[in-house]
C-alpha positions, 0 to 999 in steps of 0.5 A, spaced: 255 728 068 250 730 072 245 737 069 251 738 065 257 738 071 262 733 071 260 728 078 266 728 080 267 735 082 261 735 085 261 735 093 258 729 095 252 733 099 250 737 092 250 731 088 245 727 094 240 732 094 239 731 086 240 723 086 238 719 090 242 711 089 239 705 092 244 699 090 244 691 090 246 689 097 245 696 100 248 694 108 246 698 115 250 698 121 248 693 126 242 695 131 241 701 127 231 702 127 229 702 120 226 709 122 233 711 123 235 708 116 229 712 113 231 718 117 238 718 114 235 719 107 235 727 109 241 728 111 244 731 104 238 737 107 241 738 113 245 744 116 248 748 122 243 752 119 237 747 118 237 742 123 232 736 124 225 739 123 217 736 122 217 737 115 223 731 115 218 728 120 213 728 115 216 725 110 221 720 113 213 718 115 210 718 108 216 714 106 214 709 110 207 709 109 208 709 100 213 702 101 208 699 107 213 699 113 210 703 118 209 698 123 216 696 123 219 703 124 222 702 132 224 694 128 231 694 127 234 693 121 237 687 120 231 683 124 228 684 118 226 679 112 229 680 105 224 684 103 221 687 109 229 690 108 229 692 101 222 696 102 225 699 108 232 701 103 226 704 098 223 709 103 230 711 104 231 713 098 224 716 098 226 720 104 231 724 099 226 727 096 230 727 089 228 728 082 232 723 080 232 715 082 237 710 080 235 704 082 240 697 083 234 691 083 229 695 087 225 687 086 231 683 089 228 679 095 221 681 093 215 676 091 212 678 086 206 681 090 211 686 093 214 686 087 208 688 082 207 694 089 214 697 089 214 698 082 207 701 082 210 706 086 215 707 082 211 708 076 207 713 081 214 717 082 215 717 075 208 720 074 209 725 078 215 728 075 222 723 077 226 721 073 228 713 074 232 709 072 233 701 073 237 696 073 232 689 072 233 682 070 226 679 070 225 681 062 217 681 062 217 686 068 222 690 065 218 690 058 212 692 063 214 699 067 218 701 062 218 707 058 225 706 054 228 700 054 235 700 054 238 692 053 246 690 054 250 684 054 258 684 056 257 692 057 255 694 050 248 697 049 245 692 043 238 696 043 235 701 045 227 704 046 220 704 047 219 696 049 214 695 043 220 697 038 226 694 042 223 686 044 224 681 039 224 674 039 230 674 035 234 679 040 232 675 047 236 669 043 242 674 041 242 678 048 241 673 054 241 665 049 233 666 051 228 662 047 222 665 047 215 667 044 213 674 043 206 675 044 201 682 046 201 683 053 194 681 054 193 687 060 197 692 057 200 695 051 206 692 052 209 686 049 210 679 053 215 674 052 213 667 054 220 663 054 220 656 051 225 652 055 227 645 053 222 641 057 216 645 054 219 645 046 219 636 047 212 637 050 211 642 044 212 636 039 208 631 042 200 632 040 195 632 047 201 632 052 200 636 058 205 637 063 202 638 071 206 643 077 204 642 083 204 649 087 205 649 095 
């Protein structure tokens, strides 16, 4: 159901105009620039009546700008990385300019630099009065950029609300088989989860024990 009507009786132009869907491994046809990609964000806008105009121009450019791919806008997509593609496919669904976002990994590809950038934008989206729903598999990242919280195992919902309420080291055991601890985020209001793995639970029962990882 979208505002109220049954989805599939819609036409597929009247539905883009109010969601926008960005999937897991969205695919470009070959060749084809990320300009031309982001530009195709304003398709469900346009008409026999209204065709290409400048106020497109103008935020097929803001869209690359909000995800930091401007300098790559004559490039073509599939000479992209992996996430300098997954920004490109955001601006996309940015170029939509629709109130309500459904976003499939928006991270994948990402490192967590890019990562913390996307889903601060995001956040800004929401601020600015979007409706966004998320799919995200890195649970601390989830509990962070959250406002609802919604938790599923084998398609059943096992909780779901502000992630204060629903995170619960108990609940990670049920819902991913996931040891951890659960502890305040130190730089937000939010809970953090530390996962405890088998080698750190053996390290944990050996007083003074400290274990070293080189980066790099």
């Amino acid at each position: 159901m979208l505002d109220g009507e049954d989805i599939a009786g819609l036409r597929t132009r009247d539905v883009a105009k109010k969601l926008g869907l960005l999937p897991q491994a969205p695919v470009a046809p070959e060749g084809l620039t990320v300009a031309d990609l982001v530009a195709k964000g304003r398709h469900p806008h346009q008409s026999w009546l209204r065709q290409w105009s400048s106020d497109d121009a103008g935020v097929v450019e803001r869209a690359l700008a909000m995800t930091g791919v401007s300098d790559l806008a004559d490039r073509p997509v599939d000479s992209l990385s992996g996430g300098q593609r997954q920004r490109v496919w955001i601006s996309m669904a940015l170029a939509q300019g629709t109130d309500l976002l459904l976003l499939d990994e928006p991270t994948t590809y990402l490192d967590l630099a890019h990562a913390i950038d996307v889903l601060d934008l995001v956040d800004d989206l929401h601020e600015s009065g979007r409706t966004v729903v998320m799919v995200l598999h890195d649970l601390n990242l989830a509990t962070r950029y959250s406002d609802n919280l919604i938790v599923m195992r084998a398609g059943s919902i096992l909780a779901q609300g502000h992630p204060r309420d629903v995170i619960t080291a108990e609940l990670l055991d049920e819902a991913f088989g996931l040891r951890a601890t659960v502890i305040d985020d130190p730089v937000g209001d939010r809970p953090l989860i530390v996962p405890i793995g088998r080698t750190h639970a053996r390290l944990g029962q050996v007083p003074g024990r400290k274990s070293q990882v080189r980066l790099g």
